[in-house]
Structures are given as C-alpha cells and as structure tokens.
N, CA and C atoms of all chains as a GROMACS GRO file, in nm:
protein
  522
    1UNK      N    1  -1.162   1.236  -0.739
    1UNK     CA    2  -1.025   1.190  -0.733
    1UNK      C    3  -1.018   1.052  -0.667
    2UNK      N    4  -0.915   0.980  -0.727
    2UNK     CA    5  -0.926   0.819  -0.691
    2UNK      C    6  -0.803   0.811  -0.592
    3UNK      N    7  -0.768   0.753  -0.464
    3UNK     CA    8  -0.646   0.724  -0.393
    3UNK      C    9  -0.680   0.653  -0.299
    4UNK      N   10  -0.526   0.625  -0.285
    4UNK     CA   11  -0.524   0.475  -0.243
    4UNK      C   12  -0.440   0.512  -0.138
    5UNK      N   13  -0.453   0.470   0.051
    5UNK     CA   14  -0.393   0.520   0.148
    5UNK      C   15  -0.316   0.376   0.196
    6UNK      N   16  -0.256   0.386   0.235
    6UNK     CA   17  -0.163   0.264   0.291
    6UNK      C   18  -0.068   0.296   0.432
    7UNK      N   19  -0.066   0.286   0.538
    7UNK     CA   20   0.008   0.286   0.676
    7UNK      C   21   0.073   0.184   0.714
    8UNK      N   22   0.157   0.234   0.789
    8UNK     CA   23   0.248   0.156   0.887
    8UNK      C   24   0.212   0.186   1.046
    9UNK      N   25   0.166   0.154   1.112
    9UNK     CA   26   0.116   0.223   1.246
    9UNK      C   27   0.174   0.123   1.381
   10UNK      N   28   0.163   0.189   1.491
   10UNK     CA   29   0.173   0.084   1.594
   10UNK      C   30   0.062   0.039   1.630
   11UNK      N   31   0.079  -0.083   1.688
   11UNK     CA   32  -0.005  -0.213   1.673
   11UNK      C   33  -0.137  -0.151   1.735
   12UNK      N   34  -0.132  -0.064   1.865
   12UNK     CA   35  -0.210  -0.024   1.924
   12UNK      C   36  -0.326   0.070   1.828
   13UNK      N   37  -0.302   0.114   1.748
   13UNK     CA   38  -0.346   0.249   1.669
   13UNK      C   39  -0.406   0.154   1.538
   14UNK      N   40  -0.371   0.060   1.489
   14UNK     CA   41  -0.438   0.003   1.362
   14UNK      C   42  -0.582  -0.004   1.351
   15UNK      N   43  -0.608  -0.065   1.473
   15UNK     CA   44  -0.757  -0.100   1.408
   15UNK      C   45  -0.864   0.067   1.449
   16UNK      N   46  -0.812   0.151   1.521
   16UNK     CA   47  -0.840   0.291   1.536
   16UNK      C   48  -0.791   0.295   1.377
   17UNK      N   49  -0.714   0.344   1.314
   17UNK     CA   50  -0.692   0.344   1.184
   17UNK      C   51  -0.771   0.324   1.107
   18UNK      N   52  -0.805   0.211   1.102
   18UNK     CA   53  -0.908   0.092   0.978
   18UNK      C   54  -0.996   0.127   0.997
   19UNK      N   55  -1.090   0.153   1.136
   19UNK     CA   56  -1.212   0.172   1.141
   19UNK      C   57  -1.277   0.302   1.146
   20UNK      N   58  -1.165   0.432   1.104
   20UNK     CA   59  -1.199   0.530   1.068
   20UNK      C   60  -1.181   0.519   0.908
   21UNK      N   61  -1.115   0.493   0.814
   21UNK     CA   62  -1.076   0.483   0.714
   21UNK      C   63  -1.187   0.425   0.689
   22UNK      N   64  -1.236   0.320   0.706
   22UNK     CA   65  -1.375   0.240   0.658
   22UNK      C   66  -1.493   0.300   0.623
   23UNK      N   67  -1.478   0.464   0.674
   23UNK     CA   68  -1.603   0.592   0.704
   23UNK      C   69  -1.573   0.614   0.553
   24UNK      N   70  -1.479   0.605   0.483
   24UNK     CA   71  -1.443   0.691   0.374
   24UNK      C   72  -1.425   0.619   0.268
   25UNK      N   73  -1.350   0.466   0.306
   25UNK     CA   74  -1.278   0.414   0.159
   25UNK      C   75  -1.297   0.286   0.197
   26UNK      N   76  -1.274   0.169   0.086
   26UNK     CA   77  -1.268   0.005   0.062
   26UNK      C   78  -1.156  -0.020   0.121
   27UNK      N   79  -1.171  -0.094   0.238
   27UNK     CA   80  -1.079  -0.182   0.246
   27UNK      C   81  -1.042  -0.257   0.178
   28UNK      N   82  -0.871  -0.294   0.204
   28UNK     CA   83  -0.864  -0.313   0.017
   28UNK      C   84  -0.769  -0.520   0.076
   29UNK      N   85  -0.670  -0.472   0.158
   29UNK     CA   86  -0.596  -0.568   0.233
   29UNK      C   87  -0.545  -0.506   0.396
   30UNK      N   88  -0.484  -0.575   0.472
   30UNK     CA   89  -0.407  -0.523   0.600
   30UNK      C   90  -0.320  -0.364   0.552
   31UNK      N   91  -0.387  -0.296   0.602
   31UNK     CA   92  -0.332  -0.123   0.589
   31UNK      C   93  -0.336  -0.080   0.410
   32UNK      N   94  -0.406  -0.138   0.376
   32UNK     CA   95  -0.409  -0.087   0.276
   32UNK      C   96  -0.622  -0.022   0.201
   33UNK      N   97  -0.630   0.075   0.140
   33UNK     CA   98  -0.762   0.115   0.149
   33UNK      C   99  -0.761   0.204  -0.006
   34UNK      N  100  -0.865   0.167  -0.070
   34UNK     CA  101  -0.853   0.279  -0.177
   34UNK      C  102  -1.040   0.312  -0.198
   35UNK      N  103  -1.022   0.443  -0.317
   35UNK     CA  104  -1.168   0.499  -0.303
   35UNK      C  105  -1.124   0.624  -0.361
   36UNK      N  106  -1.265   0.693  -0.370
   36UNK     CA  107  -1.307   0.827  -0.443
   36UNK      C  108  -1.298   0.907  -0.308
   37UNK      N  109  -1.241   1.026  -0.327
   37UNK     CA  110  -1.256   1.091  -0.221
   37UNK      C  111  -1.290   1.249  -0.279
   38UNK      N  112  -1.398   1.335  -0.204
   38UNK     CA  113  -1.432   1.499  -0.226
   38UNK      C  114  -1.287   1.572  -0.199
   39UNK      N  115  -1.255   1.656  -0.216
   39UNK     CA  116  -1.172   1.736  -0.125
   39UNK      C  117  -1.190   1.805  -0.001
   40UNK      N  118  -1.322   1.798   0.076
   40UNK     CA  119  -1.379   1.788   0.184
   40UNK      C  120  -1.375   1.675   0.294
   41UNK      N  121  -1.389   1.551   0.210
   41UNK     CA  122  -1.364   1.441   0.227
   41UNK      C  123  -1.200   1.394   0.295
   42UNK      N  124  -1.151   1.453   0.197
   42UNK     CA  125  -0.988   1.431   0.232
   42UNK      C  126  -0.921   1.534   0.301
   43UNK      N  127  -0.952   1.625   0.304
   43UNK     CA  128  -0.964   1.727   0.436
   43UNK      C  129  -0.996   1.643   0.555
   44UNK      N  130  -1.089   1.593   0.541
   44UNK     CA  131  -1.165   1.495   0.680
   44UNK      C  132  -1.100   1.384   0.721
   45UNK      N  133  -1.039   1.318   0.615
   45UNK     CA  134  -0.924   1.210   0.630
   45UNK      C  135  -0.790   1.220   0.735
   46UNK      N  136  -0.761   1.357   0.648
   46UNK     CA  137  -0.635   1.370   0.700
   46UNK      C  138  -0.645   1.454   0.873
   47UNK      N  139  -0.729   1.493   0.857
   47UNK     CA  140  -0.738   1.549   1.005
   47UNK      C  141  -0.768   1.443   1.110
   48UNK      N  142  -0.890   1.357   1.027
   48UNK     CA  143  -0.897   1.262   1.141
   48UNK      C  144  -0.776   1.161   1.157
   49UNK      N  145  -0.708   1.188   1.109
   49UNK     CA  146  -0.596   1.081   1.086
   49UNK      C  147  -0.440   1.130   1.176
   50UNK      N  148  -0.458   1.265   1.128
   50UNK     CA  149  -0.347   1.360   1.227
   50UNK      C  150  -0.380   1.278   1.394
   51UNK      N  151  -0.517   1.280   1.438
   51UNK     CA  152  -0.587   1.299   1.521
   51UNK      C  153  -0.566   1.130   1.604
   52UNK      N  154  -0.563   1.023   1.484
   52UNK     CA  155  -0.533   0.911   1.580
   52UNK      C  156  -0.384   0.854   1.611
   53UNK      N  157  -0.311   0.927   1.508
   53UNK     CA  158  -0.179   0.838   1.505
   53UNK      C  159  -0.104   0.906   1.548
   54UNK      N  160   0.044   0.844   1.615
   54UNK     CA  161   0.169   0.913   1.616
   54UNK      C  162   0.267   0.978   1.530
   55UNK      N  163   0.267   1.098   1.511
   55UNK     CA  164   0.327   1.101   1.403
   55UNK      C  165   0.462   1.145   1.414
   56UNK      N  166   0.548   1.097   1.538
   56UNK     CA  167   0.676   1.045   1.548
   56UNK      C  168   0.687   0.891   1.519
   57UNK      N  169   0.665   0.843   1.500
   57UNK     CA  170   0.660   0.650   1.483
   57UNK      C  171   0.581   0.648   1.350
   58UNK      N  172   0.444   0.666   1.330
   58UNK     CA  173   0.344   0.591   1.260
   58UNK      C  174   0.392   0.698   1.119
   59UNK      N  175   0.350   0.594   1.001
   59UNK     CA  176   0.323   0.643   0.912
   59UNK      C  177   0.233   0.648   0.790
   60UNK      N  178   0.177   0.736   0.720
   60UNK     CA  179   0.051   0.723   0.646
   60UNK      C  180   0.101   0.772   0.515
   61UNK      N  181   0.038   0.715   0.437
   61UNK     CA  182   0.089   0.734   0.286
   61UNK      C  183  -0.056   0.736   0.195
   62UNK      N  184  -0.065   0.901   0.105
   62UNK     CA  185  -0.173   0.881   0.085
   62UNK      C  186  -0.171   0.960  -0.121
   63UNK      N  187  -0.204   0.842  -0.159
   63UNK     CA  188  -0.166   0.824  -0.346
   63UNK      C  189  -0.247   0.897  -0.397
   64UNK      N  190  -0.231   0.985  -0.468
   64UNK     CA  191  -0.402   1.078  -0.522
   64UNK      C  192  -0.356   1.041  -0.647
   65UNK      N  193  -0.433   1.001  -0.696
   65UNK     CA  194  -0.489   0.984  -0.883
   65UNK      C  195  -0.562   1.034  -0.940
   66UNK      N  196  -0.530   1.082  -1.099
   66UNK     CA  197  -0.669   1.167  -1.141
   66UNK      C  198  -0.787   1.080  -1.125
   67UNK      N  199  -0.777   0.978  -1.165
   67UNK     CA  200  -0.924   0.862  -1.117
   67UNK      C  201  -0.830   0.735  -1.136
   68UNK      N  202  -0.928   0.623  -1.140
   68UNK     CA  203  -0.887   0.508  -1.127
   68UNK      C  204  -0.879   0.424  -1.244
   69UNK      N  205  -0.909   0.496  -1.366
   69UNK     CA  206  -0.878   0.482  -1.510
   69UNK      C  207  -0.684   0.474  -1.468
   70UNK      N  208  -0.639   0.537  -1.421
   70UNK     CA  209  -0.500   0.572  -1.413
   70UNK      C  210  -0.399   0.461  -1.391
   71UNK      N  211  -0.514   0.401  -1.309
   71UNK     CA  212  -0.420   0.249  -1.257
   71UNK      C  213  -0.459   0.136  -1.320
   72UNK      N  214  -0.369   0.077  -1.340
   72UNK     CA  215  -0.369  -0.087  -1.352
   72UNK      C  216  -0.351  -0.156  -1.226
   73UNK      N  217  -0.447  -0.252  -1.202
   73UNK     CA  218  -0.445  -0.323  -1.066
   73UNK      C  219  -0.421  -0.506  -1.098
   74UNK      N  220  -0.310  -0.564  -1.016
   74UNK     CA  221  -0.313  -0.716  -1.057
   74UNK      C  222  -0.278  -0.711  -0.902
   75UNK      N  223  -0.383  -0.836  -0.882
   75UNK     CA  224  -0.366  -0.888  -0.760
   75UNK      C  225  -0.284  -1.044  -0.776
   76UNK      N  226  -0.178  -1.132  -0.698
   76UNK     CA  227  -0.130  -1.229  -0.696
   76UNK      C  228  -0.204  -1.280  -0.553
   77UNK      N  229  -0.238  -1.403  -0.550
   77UNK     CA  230  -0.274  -1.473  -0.416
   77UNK      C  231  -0.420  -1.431  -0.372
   78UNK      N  232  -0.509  -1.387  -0.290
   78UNK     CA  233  -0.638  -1.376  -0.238
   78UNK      C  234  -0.650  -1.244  -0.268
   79UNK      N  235  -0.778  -1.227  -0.329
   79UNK     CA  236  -0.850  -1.097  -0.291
   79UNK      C  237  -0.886  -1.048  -0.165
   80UNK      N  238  -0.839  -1.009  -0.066
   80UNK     CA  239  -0.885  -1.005   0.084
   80UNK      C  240  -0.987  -0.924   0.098
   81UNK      N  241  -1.061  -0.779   0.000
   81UNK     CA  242  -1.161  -0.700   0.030
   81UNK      C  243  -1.253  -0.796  -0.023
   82UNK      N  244  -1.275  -0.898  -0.104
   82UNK     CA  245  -1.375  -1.010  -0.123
   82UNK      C  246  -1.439  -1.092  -0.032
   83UNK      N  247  -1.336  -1.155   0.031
   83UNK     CA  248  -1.362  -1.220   0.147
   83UNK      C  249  -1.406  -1.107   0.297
   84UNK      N  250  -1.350  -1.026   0.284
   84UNK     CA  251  -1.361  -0.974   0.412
   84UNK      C  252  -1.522  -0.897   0.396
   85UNK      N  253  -1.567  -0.870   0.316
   85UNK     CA  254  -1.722  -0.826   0.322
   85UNK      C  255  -1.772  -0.932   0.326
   86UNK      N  256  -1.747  -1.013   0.324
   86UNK     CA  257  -1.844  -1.162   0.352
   86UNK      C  258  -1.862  -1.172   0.487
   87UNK      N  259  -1.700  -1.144   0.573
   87UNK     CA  260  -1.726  -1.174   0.727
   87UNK      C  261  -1.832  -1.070   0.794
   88UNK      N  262   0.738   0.241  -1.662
   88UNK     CA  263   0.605   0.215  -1.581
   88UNK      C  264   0.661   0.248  -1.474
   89UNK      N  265   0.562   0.286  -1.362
   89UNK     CA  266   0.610   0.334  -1.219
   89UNK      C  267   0.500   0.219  -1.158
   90UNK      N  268   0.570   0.162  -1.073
   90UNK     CA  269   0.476   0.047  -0.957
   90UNK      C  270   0.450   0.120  -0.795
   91UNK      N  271   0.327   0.048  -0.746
   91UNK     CA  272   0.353   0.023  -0.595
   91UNK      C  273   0.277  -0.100  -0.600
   92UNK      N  274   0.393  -0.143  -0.521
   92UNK     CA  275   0.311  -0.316  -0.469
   92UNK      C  276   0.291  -0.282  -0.281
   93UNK      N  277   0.193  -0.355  -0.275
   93UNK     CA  278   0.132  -0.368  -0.165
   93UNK      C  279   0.139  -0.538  -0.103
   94UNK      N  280   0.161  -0.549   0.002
   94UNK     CA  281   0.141  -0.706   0.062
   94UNK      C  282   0.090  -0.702   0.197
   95UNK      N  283   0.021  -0.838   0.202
   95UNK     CA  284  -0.041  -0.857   0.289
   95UNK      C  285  -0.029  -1.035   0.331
   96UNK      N  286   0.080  -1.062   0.356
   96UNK     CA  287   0.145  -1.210   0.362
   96UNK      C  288   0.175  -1.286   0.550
   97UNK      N  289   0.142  -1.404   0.544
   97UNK     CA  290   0.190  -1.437   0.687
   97UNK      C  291   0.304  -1.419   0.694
   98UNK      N  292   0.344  -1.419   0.866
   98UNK     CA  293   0.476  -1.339   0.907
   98UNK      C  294   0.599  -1.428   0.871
   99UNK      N  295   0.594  -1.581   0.886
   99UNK     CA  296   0.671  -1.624   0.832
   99UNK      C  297   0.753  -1.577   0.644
  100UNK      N  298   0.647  -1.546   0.592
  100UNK     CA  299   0.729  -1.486   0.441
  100UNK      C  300   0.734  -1.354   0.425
  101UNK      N  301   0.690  -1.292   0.543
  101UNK     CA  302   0.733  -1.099   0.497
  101UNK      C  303   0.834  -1.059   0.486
  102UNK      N  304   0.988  -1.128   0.539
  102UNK     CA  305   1.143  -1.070   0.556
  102UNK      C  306   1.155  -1.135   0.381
  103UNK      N  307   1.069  -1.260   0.374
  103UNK     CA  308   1.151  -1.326   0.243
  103UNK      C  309   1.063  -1.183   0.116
  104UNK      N  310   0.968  -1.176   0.165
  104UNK     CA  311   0.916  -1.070   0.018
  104UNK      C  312   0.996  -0.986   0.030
  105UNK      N  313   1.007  -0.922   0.183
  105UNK     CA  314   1.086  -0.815   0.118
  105UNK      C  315   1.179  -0.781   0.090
  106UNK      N  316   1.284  -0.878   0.116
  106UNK     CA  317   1.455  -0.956   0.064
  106UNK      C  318   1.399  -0.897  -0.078
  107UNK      N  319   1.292  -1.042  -0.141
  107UNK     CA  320   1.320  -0.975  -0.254
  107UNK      C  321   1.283  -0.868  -0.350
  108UNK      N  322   1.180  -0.801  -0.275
  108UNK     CA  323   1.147  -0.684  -0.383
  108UNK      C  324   1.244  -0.568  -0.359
  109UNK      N  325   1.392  -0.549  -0.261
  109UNK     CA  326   1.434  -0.461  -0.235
  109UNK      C  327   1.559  -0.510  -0.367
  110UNK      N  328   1.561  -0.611  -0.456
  110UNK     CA  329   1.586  -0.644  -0.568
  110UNK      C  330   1.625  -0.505  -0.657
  111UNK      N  331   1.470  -0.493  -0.680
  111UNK     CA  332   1.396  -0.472  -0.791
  111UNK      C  333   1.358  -0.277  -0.741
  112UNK      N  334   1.309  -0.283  -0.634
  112UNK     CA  335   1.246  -0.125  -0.573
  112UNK      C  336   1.262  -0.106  -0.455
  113UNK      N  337   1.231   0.019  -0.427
  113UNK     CA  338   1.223   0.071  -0.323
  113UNK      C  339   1.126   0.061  -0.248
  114UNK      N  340   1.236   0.008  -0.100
  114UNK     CA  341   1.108   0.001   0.037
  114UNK      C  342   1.038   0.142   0.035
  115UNK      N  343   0.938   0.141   0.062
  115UNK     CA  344   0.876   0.282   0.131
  115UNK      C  345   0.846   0.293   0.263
  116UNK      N  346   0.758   0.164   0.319
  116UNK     CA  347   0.739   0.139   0.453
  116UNK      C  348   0.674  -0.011   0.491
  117UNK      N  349   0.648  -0.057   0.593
  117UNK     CA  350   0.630  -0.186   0.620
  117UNK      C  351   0.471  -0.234   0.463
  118UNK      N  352   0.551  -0.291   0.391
  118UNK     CA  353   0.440  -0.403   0.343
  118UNK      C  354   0.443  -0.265   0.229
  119UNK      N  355   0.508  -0.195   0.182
  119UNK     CA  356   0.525  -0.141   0.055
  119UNK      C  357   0.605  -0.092   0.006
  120UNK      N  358   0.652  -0.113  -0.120
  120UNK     CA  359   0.750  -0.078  -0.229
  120UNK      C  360   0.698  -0.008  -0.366
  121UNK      N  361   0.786   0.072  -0.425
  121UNK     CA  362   0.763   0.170  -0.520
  121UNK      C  363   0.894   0.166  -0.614
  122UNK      N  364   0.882   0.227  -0.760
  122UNK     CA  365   0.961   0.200  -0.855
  122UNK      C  366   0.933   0.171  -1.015
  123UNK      N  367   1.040   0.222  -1.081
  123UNK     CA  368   0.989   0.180  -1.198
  123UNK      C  369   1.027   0.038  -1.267
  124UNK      N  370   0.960  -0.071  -1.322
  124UNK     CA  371   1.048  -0.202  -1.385
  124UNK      C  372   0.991  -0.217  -1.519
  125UNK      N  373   1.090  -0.241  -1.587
  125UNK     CA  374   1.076  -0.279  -1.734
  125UNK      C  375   1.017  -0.361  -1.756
  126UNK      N  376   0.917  -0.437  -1.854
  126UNK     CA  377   0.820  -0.540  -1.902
  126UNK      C  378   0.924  -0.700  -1.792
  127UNK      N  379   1.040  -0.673  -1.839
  127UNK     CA  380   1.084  -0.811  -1.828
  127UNK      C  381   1.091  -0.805  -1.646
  128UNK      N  382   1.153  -0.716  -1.603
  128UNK     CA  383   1.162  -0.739  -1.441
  128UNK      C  384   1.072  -0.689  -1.419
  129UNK      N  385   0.926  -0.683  -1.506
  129UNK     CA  386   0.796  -0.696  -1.369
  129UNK      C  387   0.775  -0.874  -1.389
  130UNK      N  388   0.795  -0.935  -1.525
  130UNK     CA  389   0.826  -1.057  -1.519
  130UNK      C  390   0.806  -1.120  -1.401
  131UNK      N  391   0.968  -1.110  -1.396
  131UNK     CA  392   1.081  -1.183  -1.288
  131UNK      C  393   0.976  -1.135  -1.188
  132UNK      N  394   0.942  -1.049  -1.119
  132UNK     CA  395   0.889  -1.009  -0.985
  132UNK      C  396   0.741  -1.133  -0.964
  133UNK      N  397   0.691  -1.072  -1.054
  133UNK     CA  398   0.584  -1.215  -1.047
  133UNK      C  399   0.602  -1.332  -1.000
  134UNK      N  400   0.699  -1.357  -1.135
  134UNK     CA  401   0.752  -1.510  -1.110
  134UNK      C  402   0.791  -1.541  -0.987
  135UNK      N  403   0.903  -1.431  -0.952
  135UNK     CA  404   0.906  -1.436  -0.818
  135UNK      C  405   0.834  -1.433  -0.733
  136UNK      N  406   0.774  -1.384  -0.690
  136UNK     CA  407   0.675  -1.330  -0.586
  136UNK      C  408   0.573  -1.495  -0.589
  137UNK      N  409   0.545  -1.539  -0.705
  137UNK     CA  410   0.432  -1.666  -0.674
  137UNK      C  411   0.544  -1.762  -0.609
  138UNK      N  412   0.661  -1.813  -0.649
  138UNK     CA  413   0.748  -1.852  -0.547
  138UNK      C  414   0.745  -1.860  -0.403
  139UNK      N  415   0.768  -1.714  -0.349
  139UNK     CA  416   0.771  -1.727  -0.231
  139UNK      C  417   0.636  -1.752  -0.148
  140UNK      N  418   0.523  -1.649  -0.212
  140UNK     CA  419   0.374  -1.669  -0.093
  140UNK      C  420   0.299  -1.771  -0.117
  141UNK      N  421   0.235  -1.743  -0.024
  141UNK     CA  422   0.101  -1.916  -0.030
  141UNK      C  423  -0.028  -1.841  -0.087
  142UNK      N  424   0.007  -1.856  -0.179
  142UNK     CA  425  -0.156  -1.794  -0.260
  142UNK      C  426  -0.250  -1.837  -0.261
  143UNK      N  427  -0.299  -1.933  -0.133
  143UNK     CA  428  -0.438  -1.919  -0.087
  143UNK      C  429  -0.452  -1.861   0.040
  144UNK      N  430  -0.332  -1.796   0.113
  144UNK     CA  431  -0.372  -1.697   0.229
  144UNK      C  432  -0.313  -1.568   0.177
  145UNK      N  433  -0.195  -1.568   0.101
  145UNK     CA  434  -0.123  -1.415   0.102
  145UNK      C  435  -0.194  -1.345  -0.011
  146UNK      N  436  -0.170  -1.225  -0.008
  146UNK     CA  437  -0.244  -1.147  -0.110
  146UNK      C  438  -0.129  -0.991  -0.125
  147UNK      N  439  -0.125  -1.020  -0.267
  147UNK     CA  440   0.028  -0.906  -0.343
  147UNK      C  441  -0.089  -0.836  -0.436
  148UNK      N  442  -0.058  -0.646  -0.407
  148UNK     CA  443  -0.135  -0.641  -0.524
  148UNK      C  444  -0.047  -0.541  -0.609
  149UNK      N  445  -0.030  -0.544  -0.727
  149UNK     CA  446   0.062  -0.480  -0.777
  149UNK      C  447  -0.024  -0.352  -0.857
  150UNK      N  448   0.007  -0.184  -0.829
  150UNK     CA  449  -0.058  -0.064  -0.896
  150UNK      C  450   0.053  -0.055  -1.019
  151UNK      N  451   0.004  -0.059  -1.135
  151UNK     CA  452   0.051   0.005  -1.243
  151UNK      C  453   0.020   0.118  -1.301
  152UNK      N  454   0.125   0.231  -1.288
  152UNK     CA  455   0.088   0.361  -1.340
  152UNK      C  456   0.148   0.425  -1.464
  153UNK      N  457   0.120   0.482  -1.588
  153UNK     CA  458   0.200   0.512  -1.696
  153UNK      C  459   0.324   0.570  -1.668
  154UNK      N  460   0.327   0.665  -1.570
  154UNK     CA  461   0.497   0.714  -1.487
  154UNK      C  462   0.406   0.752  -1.334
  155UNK      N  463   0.527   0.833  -1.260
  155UNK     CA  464   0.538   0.844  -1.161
  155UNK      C  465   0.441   0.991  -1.129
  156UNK      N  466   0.454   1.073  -1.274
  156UNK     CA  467   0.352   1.198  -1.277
  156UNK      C  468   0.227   1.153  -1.224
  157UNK      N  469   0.197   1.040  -1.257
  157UNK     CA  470   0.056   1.036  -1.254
  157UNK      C  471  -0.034   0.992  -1.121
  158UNK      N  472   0.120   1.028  -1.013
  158UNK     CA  473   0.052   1.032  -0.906
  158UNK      C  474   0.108   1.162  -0.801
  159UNK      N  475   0.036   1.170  -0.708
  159UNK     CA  476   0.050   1.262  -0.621
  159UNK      C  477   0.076   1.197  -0.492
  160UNK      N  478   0.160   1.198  -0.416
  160UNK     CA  479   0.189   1.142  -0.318
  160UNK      C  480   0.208   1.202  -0.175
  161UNK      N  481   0.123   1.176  -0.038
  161UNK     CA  482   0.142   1.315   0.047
  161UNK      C  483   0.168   1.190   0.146
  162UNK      N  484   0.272   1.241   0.264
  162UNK     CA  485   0.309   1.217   0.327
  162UNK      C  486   0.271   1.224   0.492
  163UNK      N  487   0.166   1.113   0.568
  163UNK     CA  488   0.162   1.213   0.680
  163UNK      C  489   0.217   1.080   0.839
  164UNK      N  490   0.347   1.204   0.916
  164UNK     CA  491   0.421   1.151   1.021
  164UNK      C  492   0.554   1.113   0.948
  165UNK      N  493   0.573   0.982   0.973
  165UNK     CA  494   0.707   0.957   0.940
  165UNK      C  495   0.725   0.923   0.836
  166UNK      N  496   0.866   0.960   0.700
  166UNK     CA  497   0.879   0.893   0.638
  166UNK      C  498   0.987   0.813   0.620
  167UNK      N  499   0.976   0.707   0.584
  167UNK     CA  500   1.012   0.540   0.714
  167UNK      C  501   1.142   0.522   0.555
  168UNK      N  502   1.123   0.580   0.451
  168UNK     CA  503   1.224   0.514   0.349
  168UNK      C  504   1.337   0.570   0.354
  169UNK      N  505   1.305   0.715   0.429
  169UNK     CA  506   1.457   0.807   0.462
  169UNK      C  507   1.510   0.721   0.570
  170UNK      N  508   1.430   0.679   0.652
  170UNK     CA  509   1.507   0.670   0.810
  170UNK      C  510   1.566   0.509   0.754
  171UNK      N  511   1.490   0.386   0.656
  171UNK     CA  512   1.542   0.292   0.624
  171UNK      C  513   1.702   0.294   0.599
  172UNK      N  514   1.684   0.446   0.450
  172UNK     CA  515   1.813   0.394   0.404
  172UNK      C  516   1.933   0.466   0.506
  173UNK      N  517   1.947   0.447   0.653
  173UNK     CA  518   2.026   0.521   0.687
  173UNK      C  519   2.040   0.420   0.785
  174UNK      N  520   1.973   0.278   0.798
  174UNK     CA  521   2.022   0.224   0.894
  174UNK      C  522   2.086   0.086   0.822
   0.00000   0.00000   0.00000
C-alpha cells in the first residue's frame, strides 16, 4: 500500500516527527512524506506517532492508496526530496 | 478529479497561497488543501499558484486522484478543518 502522511505539529515536536517518519517513508517536502508501507509497518507508524505528538494541538494526516499507480503527482517550483538527499 | 496540494513556501507567501487556494478547496490543515476541480480550475490554480511563489525556493506539489474513493484517509489528534471552519 502506497501513502502519503502530512502534519501540522508544534514547532517543538517536528523534527521528533521527521526523524521518526524517515525510519519508514521519503521525505517528500516540510511535513510532508510518502512511501510503501506493510500493515505492520503502519501499525508502527501510527503508534510511534500517537507516542510523539500532542494530540490536543498537533495533527497527522495519513492518505492510504491502493499503490502509487493511483496518483498523479505534479510538482510546481523545487523538488525539495532531490535536493535534500544531497545535503 | 479529487486533489491534495501540498506546500512548502517561504513565510512571506503562505497567507497569500492560502488566500488563494481557499478559492478553489478546502483547507485541511497548515500547508494543505483537498477537493475536487474541473480541467479548467486546475488551470487557473496553476496559473495561479506560479504567480504567487518563487519557484526556485517554494515547492507546490499537486496529488491527482480519479475521485475521492480512491483514497483512504485516517485521521490522527486534531482535525484542524472542523475547528477552521468555525472560527
């Protein structure tokens, strides 16, 4: 299964965010991440995810697709997961 | 077609993107919108959208899906589009 997770978090909690998400999926831009995930996998997501954020304030949004045949993707302006594996 | 656009823009143009994609769709949460637009107002959104960002730092990526079935969408903590449209 193909999905694509995207948050809103407080400032404090982001890069806790990103750098668990990074265990699992492509960073894609700022809070945004997509990838193949097991259902073990996303079991693992979401728990670890329960686990860093507030979930009175923060919010996580998480897209399941049958695969990634499903989507059409157009990017306008920079590829940021391009550049950012370079750094 | 059912969209989610994603952004990732300096802070100076994030109120202006999202002025205008609240046009066209629905906020969901900081730096994303969802919705369906016809051939011609995904157009206009483009058009628009290269307008406002600096497309050698900002980065818009637009998901195109055949409808809205074709995704699954899970929710975890807050969801920020209820509490939007109430303020």
């Amino acid at each position: 299964m193909y999905f694509i997770i995207v948050y809103d978090v407080g400032v404090k909690r982001v890069n806790k965010v990103k750098k668990f998400l990074r265990k699992y999926l492509n960073w894609i831009q700022n809070s945004v991440f997509e990838g193949n995930l097991t259902k073990s996998e996303l079991k693992e997501v979401k728990q670890g995810i329960k686990k860093i954020i507030n979930q009175s304030h923060d919010s996580i949004i998480i897209y399941k697709l049958r695969n990634k045949k499903a989507l059409e993707k157009t990017t306008i302006g920079q590829e940021k997961e391009k550049t950012d594996n370079i750094i």
